[in-house]
Backbone as XML, in Angstrom:
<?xml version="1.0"?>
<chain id="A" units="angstrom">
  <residue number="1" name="UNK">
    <atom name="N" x="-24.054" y="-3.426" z="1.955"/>
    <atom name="CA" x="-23.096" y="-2.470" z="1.443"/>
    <atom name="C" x="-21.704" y="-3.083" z="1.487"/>
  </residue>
  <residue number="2" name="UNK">
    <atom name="N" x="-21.146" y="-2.897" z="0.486"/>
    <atom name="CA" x="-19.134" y="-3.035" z="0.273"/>
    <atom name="C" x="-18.665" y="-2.697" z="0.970"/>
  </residue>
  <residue number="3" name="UNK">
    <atom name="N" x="-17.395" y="-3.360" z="1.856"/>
    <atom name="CA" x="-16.439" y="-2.470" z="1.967"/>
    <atom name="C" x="-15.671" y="-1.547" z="1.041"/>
  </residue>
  <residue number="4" name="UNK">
    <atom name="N" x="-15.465" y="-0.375" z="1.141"/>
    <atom name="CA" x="-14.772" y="0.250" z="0.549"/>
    <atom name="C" x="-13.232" y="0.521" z="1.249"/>
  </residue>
  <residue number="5" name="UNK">
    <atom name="N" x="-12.447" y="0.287" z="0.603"/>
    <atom name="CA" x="-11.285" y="0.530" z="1.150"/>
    <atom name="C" x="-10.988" y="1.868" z="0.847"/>
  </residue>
  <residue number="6" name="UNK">
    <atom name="N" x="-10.748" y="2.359" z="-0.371"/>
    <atom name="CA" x="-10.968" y="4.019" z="0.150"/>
    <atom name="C" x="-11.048" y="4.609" z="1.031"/>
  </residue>
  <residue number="7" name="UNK">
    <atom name="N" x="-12.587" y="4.765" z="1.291"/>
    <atom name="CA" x="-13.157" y="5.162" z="2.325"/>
    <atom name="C" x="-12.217" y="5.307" z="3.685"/>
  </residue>
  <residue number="8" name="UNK">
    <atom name="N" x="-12.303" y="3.892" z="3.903"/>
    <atom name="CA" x="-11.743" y="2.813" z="4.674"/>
    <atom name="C" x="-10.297" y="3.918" z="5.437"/>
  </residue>
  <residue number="9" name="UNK">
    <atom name="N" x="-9.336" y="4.125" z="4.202"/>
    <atom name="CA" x="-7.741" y="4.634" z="4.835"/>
    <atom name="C" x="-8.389" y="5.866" z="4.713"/>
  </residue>
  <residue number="10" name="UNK">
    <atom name="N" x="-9.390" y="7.081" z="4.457"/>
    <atom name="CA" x="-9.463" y="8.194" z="4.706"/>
    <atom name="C" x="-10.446" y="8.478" z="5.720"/>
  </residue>
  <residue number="11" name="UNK">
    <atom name="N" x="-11.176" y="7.687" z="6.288"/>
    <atom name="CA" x="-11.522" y="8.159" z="8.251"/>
    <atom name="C" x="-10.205" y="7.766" z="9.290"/>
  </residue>
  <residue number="12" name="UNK">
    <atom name="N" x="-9.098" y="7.025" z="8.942"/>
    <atom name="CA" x="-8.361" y="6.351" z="9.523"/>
    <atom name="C" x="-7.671" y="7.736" z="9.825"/>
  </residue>
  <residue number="13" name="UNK">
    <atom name="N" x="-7.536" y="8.153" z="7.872"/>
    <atom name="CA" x="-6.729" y="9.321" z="8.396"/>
    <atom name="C" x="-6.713" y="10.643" z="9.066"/>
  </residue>
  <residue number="14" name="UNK">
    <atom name="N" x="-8.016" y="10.667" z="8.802"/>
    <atom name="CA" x="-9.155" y="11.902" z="9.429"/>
    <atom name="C" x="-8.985" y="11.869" z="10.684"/>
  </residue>
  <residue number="15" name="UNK">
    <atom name="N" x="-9.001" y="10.364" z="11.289"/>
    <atom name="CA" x="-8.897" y="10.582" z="12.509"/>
    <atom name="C" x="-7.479" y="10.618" z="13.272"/>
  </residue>
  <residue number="16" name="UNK">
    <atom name="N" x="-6.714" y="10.225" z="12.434"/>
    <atom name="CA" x="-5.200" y="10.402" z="12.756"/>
    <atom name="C" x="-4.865" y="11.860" z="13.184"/>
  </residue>
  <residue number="17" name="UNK">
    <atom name="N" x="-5.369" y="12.576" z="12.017"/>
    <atom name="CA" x="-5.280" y="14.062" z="12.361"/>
    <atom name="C" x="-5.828" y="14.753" z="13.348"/>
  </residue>
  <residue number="18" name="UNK">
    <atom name="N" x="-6.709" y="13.847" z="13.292"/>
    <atom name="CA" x="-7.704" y="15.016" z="14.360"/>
    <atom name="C" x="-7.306" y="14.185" z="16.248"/>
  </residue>
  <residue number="19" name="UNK">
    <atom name="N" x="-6.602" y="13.155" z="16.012"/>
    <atom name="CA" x="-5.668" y="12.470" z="17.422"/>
    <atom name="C" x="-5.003" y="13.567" z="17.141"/>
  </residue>
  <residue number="20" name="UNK">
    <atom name="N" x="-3.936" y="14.186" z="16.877"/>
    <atom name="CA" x="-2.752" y="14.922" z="16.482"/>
    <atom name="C" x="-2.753" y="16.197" z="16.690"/>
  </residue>
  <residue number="21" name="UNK">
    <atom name="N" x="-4.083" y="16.436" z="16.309"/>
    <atom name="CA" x="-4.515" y="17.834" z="17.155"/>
    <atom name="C" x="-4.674" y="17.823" z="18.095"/>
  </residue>
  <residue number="22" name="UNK">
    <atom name="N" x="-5.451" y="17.076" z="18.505"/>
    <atom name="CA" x="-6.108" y="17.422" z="19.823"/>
    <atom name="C" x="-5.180" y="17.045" z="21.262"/>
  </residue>
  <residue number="23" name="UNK">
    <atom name="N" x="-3.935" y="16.464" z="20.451"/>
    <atom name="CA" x="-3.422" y="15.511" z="21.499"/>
    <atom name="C" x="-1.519" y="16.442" z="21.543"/>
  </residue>
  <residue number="24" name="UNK">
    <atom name="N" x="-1.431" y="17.328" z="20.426"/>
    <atom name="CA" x="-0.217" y="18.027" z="20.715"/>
    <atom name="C" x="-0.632" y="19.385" z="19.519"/>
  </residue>
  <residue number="25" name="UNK">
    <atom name="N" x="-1.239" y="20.432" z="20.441"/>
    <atom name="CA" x="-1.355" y="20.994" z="19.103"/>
    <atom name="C" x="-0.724" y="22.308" z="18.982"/>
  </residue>
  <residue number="26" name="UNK">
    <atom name="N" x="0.996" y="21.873" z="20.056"/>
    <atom name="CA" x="2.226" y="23.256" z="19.807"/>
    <atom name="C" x="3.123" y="22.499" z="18.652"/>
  </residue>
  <residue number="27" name="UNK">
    <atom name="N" x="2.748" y="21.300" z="18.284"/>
    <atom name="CA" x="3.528" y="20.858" z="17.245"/>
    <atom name="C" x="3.584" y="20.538" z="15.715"/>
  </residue>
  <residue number="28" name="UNK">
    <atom name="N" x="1.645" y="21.821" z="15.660"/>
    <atom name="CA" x="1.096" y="21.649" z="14.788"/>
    <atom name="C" x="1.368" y="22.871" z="13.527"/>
  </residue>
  <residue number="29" name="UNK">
    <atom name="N" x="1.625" y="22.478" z="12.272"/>
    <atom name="CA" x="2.335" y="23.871" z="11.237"/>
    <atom name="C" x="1.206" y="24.551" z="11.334"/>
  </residue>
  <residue number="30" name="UNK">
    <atom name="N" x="1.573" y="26.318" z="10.996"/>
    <atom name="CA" x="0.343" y="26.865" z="10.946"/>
    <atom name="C" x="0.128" y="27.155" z="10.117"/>
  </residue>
  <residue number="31" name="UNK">
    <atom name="N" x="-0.739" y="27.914" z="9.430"/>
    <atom name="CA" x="-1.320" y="27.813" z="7.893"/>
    <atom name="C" x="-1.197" y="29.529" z="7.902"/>
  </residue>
  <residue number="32" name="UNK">
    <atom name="N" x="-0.848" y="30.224" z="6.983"/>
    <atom name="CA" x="-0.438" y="31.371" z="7.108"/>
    <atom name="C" x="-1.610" y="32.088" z="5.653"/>
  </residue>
  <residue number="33" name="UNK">
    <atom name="N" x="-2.063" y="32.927" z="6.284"/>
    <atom name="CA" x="-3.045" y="33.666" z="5.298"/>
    <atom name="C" x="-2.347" y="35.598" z="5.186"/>
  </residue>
  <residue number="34" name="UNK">
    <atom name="N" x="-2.100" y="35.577" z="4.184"/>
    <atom name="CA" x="-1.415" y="37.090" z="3.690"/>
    <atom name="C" x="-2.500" y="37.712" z="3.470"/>
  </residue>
  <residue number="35" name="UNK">
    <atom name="N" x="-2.607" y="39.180" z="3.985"/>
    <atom name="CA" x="-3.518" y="40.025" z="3.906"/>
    <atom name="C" x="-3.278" y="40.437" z="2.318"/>
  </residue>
  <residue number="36" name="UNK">
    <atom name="N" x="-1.587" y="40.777" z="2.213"/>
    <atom name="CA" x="-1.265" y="41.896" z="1.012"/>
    <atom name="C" x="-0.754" y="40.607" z="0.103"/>
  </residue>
  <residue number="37" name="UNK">
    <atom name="N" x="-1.340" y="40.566" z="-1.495"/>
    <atom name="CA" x="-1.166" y="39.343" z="-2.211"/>
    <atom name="C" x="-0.452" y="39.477" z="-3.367"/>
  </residue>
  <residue number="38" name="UNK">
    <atom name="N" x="0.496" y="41.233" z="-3.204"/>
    <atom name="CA" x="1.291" y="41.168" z="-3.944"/>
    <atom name="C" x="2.760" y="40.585" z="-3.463"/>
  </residue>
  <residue number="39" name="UNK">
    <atom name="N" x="2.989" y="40.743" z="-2.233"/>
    <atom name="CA" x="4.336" y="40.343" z="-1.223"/>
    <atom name="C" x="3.323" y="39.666" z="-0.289"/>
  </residue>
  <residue number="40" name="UNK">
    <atom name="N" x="3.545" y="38.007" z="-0.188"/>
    <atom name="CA" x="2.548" y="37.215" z="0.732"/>
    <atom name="C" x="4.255" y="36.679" z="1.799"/>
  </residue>
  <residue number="41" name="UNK">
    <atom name="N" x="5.174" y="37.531" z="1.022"/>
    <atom name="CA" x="6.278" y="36.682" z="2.072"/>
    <atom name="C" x="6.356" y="37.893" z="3.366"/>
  </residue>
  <residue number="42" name="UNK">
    <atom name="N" x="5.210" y="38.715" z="3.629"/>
    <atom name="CA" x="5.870" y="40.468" z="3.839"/>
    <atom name="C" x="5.439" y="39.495" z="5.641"/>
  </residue>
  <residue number="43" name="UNK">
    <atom name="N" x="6.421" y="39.932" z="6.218"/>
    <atom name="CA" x="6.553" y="39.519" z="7.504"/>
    <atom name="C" x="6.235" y="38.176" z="8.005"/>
  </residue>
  <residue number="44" name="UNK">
    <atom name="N" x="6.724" y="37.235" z="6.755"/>
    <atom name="CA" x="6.581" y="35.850" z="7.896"/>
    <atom name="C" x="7.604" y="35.601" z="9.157"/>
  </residue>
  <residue number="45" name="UNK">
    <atom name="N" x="8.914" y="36.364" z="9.330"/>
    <atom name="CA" x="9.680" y="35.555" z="10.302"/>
    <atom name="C" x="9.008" y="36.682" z="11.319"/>
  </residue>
  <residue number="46" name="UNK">
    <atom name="N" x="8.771" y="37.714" z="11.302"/>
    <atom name="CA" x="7.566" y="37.981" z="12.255"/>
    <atom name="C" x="6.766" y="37.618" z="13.136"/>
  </residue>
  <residue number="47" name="UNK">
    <atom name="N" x="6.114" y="36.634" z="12.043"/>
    <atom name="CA" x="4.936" y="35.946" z="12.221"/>
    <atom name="C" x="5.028" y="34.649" z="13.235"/>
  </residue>
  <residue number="48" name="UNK">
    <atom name="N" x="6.412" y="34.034" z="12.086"/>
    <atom name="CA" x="7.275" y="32.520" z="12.910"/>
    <atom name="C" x="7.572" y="32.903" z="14.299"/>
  </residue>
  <residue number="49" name="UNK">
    <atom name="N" x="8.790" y="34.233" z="14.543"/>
    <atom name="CA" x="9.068" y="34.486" z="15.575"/>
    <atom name="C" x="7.467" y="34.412" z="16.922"/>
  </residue>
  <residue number="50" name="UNK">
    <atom name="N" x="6.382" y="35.003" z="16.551"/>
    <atom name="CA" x="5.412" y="35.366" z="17.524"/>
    <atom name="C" x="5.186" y="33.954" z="17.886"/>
  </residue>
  <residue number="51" name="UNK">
    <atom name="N" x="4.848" y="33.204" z="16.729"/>
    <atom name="CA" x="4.462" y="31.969" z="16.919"/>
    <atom name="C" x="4.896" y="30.887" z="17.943"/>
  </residue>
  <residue number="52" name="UNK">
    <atom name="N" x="6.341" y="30.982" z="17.427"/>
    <atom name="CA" x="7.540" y="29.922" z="18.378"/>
    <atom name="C" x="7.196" y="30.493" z="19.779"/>
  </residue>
  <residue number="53" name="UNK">
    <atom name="N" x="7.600" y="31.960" z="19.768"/>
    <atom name="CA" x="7.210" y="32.470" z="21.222"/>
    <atom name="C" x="5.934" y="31.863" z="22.441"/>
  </residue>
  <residue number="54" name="UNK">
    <atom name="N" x="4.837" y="31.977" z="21.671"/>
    <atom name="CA" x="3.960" y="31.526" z="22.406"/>
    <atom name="C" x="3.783" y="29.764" z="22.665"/>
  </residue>
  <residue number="55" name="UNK">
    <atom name="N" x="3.993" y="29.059" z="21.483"/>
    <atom name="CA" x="4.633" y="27.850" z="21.956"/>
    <atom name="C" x="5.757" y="27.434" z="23.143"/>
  </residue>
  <residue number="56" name="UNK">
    <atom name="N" x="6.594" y="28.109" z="23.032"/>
    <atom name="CA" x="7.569" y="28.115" z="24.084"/>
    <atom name="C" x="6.900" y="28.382" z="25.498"/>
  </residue>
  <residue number="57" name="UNK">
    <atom name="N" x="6.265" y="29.591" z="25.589"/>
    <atom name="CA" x="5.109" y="29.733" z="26.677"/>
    <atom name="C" x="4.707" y="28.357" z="27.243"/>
  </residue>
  <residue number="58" name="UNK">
    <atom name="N" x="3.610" y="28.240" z="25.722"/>
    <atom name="CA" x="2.737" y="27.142" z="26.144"/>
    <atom name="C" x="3.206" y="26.076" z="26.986"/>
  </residue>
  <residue number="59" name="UNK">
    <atom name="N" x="4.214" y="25.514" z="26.358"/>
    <atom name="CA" x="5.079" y="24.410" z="26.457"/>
    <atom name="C" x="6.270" y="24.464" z="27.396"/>
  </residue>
  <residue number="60" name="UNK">
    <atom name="N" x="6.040" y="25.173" z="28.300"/>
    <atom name="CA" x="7.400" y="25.370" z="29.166"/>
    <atom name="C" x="7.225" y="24.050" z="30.142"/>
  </residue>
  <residue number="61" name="UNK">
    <atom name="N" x="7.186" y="23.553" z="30.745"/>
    <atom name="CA" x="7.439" y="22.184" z="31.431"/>
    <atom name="C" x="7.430" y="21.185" z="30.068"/>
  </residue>
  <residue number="62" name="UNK">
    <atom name="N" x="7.932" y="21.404" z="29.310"/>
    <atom name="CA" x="8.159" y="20.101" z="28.516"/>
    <atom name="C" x="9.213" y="19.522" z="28.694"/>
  </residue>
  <residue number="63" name="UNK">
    <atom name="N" x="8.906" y="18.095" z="28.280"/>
    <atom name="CA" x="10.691" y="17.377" z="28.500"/>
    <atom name="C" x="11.669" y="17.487" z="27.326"/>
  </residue>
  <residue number="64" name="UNK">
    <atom name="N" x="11.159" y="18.180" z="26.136"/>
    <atom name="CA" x="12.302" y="18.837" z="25.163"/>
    <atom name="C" x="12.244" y="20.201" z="24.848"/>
  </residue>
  <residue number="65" name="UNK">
    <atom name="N" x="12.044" y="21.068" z="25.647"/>
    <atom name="CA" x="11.981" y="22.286" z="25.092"/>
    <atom name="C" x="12.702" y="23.186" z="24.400"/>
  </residue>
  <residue number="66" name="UNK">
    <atom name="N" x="13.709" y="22.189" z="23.973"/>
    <atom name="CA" x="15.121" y="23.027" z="23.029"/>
    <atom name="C" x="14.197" y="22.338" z="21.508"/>
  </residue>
  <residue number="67" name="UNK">
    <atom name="N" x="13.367" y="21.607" z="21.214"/>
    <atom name="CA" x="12.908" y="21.436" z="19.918"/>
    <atom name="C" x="11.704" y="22.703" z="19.654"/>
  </residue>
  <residue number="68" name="UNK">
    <atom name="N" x="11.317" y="23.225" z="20.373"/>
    <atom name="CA" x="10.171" y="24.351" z="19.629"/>
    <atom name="C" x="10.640" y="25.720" z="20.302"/>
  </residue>
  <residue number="69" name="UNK">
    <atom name="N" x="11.665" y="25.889" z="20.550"/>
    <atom name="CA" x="12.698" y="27.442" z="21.015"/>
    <atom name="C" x="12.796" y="28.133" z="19.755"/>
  </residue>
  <residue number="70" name="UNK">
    <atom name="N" x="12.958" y="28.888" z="19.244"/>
    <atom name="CA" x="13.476" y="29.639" z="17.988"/>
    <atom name="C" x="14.614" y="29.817" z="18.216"/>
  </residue>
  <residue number="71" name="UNK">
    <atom name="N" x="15.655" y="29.190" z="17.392"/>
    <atom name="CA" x="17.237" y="29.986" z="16.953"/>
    <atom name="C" x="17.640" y="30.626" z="16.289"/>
  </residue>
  <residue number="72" name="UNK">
    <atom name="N" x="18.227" y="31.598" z="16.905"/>
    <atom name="CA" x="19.177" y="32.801" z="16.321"/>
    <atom name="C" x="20.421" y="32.563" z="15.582"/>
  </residue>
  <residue number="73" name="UNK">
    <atom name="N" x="20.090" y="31.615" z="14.734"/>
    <atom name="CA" x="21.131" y="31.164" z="13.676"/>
    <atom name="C" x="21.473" y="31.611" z="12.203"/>
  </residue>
  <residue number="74" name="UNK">
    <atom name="N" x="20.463" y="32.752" z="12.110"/>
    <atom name="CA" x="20.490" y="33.441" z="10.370"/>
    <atom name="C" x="19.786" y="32.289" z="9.579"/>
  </residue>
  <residue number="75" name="UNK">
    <atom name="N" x="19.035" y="31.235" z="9.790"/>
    <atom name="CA" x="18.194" y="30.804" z="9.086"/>
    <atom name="C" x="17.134" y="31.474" z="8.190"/>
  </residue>
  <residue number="76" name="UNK">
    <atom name="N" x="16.770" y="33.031" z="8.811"/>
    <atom name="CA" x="15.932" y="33.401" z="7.413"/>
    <atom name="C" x="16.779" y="34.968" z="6.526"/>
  </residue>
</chain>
């Protein structure tokens, strides 16, 4: 059988991801599924806010914990 290089850079990357998970996964985006699909924007900073929250939890002995805090800056 060939090498395929294809192949080849997409287990590399497969497994990149799946290092990335498994290895920090408060730093991972979340994938957001809307119940109502006429307004899919209807409570995301809601959603963000709960999110950051429990990261912050998670992650409290970290050595940067001012990067996954939520700010109260009028960003949304």
């Amino acid at each position: 059988r060939r090498h395929n290089p294809v192949d080849s850079i997409r287990r590399k990357i497969k497994s990149n991801q799946m290092m990335d998970q498994v290895s920090n996964p408060a730093l991972q985006i979340p994938k957001f599924q809307s119940q109502n699909f006429e307004s899919p924007q209807c409570n995301i900073k809601k959603n963000l806010e709960e999110i950051l929250k429990k990261r912050t939890f998670r992650s409290h002995g970290s050595t940067s914990p001012h990067l996954i805090t939520p700010r109260s800056d009028g960003v949304f």
